[in-house]
N, C-alpha and C positions, 0 to 999 in steps of 0.2 A: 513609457509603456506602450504595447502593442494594443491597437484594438482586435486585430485577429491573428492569431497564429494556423498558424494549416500547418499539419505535417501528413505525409503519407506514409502509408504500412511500410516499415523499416528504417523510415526516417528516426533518425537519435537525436536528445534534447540533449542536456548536461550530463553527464555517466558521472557518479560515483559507485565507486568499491567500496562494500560493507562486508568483512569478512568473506564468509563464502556467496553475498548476496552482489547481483548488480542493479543499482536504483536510475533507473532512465527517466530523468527530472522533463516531461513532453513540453509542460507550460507552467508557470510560476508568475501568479497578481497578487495584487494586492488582496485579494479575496479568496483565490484558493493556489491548489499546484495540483496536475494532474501526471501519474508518475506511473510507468510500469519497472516491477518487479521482479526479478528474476530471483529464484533460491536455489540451493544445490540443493539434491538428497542429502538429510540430515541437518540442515543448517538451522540457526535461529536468530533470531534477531532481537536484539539487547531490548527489556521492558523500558518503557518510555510513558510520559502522561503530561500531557499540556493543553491547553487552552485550545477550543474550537468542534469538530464534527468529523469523523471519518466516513467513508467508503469505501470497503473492499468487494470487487470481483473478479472470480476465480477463473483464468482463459483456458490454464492447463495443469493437470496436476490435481495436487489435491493439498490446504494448507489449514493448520489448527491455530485459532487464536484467541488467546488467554487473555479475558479481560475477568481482576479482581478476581483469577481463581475460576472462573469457569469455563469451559472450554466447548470453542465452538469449532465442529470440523464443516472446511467448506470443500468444496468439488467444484470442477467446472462448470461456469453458470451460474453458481451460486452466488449471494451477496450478503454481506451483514455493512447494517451500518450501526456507528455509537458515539457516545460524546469521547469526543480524546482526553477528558479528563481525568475520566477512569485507568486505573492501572493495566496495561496493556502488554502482551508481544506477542512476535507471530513465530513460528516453524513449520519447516518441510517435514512431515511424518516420513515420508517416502526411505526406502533404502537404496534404491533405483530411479525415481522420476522426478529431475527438476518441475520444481511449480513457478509458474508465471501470473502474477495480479494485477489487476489495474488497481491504486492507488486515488482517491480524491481528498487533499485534504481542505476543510472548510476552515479557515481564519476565524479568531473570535469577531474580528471588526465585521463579516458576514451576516454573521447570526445576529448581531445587534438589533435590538426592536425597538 
């Protein structure tokens, strides 16, 4: 493993395709991954819930996400964090405007006290 990664604005990590989504994996340790998001208008992304801590911020667009049923709208700027254990997903509201996130996910071995 890397003690530092650098990338500069436009530099790409690992790309995977998710449906209509593209996950631009920046950095991945043992402790977290930090990842920007890209959604089309309309898209969504399959509910998921596991072990560790989230971070979402909102760079463009605007994106809603469903944890256990309640629904949080963020905007640009915005941020929610929560534990990834709860029942979770995200979508694009938009009809017209791809949304863009930053991603952090926090590893259970992280949070360990």
């Amino acid at each position: 493993m890397e003690d530092i990664i650098y990338r500069r604005k436009g530099e790409k990590g690992k790309i995977i395709k998710m449906g209509d989504s593209i996950i631009n994996v920046l950095v991945k340790s043992k402790a977290l991954e930090g990842i920007i998001v890209e959604m089309e208008p309309g898209s969504e992304m399959r509910a998921s819930a596991h072990s560790g801590e989230e971070i979402r911020i909102v760079l463009e667009g605007e994106i809603e996400v469903d944890i256990r049923g309640d629904k949080y709208i963020l905007k640009a700027g915005d941020m929610l964090w929560f534990s990834s254990i709860l029942p979770h997903k995200v979508r694009n509201p938009s009809k017209d405007k791809k949304a863009v996130y930053f991603l952090v996910n926090v590893h259970p071995s992280a949070t360990a006290e």
